[in-house]
C-alpha positions in Angstrom: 0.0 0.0 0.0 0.9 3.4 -0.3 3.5 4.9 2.0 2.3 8.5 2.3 1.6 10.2 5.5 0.4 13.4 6.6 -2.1 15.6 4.1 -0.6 12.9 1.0 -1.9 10.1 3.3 -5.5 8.6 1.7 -6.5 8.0 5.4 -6.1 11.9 5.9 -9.1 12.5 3.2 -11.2 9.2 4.2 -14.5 10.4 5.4 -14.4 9.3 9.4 -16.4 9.6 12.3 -15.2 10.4 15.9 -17.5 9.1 19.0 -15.0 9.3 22.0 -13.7 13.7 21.7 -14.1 15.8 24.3 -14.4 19.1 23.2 -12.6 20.5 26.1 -9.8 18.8 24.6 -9.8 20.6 21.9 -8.7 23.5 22.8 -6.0 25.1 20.3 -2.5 26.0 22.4 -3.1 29.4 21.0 -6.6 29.3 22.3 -5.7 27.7 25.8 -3.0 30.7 26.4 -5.7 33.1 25.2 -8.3 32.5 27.3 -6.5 32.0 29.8 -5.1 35.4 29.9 -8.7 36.7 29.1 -10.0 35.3 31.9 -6.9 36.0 34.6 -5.9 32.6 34.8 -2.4 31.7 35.5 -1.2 28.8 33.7 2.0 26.9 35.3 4.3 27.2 32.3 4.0 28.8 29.1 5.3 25.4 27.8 2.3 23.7 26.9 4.4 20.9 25.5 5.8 20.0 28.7 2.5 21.1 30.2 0.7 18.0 28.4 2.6 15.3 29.8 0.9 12.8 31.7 1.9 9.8 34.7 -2.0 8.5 34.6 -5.5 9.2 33.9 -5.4 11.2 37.1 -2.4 13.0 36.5 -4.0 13.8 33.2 -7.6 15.3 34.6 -5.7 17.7 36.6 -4.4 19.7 33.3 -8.1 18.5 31.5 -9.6 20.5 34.4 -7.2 23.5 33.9 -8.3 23.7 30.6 -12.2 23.7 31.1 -11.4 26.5 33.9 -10.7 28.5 30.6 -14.3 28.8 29.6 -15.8 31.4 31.6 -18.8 32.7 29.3 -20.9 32.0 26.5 -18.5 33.5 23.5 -15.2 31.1 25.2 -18.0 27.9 24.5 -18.7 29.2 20.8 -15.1 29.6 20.2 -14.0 26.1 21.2 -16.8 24.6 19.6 -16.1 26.4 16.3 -12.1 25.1 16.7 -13.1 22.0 17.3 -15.3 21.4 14.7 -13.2 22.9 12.1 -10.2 21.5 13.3 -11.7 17.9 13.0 -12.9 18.0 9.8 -9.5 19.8 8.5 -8.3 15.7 9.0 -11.4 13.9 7.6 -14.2 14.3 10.0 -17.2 13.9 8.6 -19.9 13.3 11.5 -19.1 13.3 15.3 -20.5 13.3 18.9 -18.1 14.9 21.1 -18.6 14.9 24.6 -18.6 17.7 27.3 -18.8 17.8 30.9 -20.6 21.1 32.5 -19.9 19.9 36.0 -17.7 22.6 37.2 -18.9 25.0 35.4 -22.0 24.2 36.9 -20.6 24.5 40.3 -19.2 27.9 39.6 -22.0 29.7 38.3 -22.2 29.4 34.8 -25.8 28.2 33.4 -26.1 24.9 31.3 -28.4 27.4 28.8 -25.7 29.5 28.2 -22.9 26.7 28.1 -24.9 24.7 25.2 -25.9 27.7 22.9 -22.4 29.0 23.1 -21.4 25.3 21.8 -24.0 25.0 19.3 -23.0 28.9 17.6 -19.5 27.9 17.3 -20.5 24.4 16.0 -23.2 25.9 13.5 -20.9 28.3 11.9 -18.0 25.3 11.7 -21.0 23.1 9.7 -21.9 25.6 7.1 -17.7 26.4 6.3 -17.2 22.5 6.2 -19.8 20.7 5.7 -19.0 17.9 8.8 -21.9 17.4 11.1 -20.9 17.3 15.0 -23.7 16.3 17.8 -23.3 16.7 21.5 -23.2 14.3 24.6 -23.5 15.7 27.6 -21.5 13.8 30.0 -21.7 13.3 34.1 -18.4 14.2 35.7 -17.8 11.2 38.1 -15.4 13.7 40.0 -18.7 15.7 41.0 -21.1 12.3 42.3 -24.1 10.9 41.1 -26.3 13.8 43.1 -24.9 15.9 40.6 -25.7 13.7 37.8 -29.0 13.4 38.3 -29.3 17.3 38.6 -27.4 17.8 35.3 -29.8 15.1 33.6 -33.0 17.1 35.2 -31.5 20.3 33.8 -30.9 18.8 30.1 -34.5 17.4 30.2 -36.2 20.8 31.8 -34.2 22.6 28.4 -35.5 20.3 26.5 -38.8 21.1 27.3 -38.3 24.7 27.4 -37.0 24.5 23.5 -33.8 26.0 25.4 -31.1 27.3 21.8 -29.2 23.7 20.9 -30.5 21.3 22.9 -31.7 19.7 19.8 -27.8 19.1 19.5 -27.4 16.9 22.3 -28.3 13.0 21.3 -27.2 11.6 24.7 -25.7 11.5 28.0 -21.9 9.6 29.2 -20.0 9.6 32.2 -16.3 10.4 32.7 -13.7 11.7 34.8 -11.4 9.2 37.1 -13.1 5.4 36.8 -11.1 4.3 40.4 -12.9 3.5 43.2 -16.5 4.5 41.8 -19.1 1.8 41.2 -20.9 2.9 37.9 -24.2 1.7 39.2 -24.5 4.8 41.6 -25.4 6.9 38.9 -28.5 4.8 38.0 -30.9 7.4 38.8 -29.5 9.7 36.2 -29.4 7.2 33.7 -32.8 6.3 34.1 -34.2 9.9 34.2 -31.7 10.8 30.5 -33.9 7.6 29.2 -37.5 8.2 29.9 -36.3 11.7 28.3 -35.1 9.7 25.1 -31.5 10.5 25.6 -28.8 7.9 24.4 -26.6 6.4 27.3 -22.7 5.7 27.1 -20.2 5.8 29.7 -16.7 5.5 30.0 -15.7 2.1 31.6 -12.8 -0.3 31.4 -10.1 2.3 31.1 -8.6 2.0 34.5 -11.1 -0.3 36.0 -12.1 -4.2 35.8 -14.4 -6.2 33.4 -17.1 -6.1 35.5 -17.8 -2.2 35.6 -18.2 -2.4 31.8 -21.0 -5.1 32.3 -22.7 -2.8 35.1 -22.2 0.1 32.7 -24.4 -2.3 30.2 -27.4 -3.8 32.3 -27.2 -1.6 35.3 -26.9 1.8 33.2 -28.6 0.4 29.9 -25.9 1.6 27.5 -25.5 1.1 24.7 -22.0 2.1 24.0 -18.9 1.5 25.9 -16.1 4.5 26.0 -12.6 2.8 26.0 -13.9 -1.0 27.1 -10.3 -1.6 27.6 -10.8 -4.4 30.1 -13.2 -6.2 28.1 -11.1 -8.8 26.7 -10.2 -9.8 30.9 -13.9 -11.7 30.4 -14.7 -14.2 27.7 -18.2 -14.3 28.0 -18.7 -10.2 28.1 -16.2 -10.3 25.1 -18.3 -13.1 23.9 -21.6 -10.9 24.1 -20.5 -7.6 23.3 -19.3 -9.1 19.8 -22.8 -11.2 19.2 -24.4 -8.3 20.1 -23.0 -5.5 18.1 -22.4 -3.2 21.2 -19.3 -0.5 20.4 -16.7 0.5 22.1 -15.1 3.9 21.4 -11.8 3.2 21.3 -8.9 5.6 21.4 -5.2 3.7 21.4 -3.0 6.6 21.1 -5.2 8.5 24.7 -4.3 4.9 25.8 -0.7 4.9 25.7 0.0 9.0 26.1 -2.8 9.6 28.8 -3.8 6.2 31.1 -0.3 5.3 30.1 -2.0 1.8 29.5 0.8 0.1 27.4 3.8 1.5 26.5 3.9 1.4 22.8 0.6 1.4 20.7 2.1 -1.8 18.5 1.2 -3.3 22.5 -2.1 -2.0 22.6 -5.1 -4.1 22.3 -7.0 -2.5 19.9 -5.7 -5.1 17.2 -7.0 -7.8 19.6 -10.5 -6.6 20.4 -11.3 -6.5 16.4 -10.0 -10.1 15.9 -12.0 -11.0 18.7 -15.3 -9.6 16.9 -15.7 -6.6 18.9 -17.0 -3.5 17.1 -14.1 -1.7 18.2 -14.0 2.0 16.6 -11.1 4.6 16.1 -11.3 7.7 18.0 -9.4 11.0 19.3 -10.2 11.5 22.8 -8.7 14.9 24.3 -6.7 15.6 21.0 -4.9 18.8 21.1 -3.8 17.9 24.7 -2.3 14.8 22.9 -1.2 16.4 19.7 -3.2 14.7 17.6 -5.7 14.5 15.3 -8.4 11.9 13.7 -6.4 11.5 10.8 -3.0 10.5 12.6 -4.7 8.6 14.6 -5.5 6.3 11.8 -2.2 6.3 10.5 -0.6 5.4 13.7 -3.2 2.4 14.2 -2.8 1.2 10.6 1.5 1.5 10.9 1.1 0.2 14.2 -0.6 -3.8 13.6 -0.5 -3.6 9.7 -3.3 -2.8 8.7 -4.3 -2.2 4.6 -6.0 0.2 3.4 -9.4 -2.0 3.5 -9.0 -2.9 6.8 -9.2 1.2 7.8 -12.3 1.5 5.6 -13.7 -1.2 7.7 -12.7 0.4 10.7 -14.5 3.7 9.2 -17.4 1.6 8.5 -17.8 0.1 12.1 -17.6 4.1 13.4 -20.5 4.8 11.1 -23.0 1.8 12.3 -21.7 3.0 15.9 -23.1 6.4 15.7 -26.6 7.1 17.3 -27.9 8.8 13.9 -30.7 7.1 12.0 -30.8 4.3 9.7 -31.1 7.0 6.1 -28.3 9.3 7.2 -25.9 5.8 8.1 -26.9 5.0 4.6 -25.9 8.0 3.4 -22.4 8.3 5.4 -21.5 4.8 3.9 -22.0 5.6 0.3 -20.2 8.6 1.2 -17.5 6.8 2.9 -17.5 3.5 -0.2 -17.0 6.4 -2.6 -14.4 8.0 -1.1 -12.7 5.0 -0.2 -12.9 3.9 -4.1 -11.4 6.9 -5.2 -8.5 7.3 -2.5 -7.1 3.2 -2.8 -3.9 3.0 -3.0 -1.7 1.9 -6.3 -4.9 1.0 -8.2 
């Protein structure tokens, strides 16, 4: 296959999907030292490349939440969700449902109302210049409890009702933040409140934590994606089930390695492992300015890293597309989308 990388690479110009990006993470190093002097933060170095170095997850959410202390108003959320959104599809992006996680603005005083039409300006205006789509999940910040959960899911569904600017946006509810120590079926309550309201349900589970918080996460939660599912492959039968049954994980390898410092090398990741064993295991970004990267060499890096063709990435593209939480017509339509592009771009045809 073809040896190009970068903007020359065919994966760079494949139509792809991202499920697991926070939009917090995002944020452009330009943008990050902007705001923050806009908003009389002080940021412990003016080296954001040695600022963005992480031990562990937890190591990793204290400069995640020095980020999100950035956005103070309304015009800071329109801003990142314009970068964000042009940024993405700049490497391929197509269609995504990026996460974010109001907690602690919450706590400080901001309003959800303002938080989410500040996200869906800067996301409108990205969609009309390129033409990707992006959709929102709002995600409970396992950091803040599952009190706090519930009131965030109370809040989306009371927008909802009020017909509150861009909560048509927002296609589901997650859960993030550390994964130690926190039993996944305390947030119940919140789950089942975001799904008598219609709201999709994910979570992030199996990270840092064992097998059995991802089958909680499943029949305790009722989701229907798994975020990172690491663990998965520690228990045959969930392994087993989660492959019959179709259920994705969001998978992001290179977060993996840079962030939970989960393997050392992504060539030792498991990713290649969890699609041999049937799993619909999708490629994904995760916090990707804060890991210099982007979808694009992300899907380089995978393919160089088990050797993978060019085929096997379409499929991977594929499996993001059946992932996503859109309808049955617009999957169609991303698919011929994605088999015509992928026609085009093959390598030495």
């Amino acid at each position: 296959m073809s040896a190009a990388t970068g903007p020359d690479d065919p994966l760079e110009l494949l139509p792809k999907v991202d499920l697991h990006c926070h939009v917090e993470g995002t944020m452009r190093p330009a943008t990050v030292v902007e705001l923050a002097a806009k908003n009389g933060v002080e940021l412990p170095t003016s080296d954001l490349s040695e600022l963005y170095r992480y031990t562990s997850l937890d190591s990793f959410l204290e400069v995640f939440w020095l980020v999100q202390s950035l956005l103070a108003d309304r015009d800071d959320w329109a801003r990142l969700g314009y970068e964000a959104a042009v940024d993405s599809a700049a490497h391929g992006l197509v269609y995504g449902e990026f996460f974010f996680t109001p907690a602690r603005h919450l706590e400080a005083g901001q309003f959800l109302a303002d938080i989410v039409a500040g996200l869906d300006e800067g996301l409108a205006t990205a969609e009309q210049e390129t033409g990707a789509q992006v959709r929102l999940i709002a995600d409970f910040d396992r950091a803040h409890g599952p009190d706090a959960a519930l009131a965030l899911a109370s809040q989306l569904i009371d927008l909802r009702h009020a017909g509150s600017t861009g909560m048509d946006r927002i296609v589901g509810v997650g859960m993030d933040s550390t994964e130690a120590g926190v039993n996944p079926a305390h947030y119940v309550a919140a789950y089942e409140l975001a799904d008598r309201a219609g709201l999709r349900r994910t979570a992030h589970q199996g990270e840092t934590t064992q097998a059995w918080t991802i089958e909680a996460a499943l029949d305790v939660l009722g989701c229907e994606r798994i975020d990172h599912g690491l663990s998965v492959l520690d228990d045959l039968d969930l392994t087993r089930r989660m492959a019959a049954d179709g259920i994705p994980l969001t998978v992001c390898p290179t977060s993996n390695v840079l962030i939970a410092n989960h393997v050392e090398l992504l060539a030792d990741h498991p990713y290649a492992e969890m699609r041999d064993a049937g799993l619909m295991a999708t490629l994904n970004t995760d916090d990707p300015a804060l890991t210099q990267l982007d979808l694009g060499a992300e899907y380089r890096a995978v393919r160089d890293a088990f050797g993978y063709e060019f085929a096997d990435m379409v499929a991977i593209a594929g499996d993001g597309i059946d992932a996503t939480w859109l309808d049955d017509d617009e999957k169609r339509r991303l698919h011929t989308r994605l088999r015509e592009a992928a026609h085009e771009l093959q390598p030495d045809r």
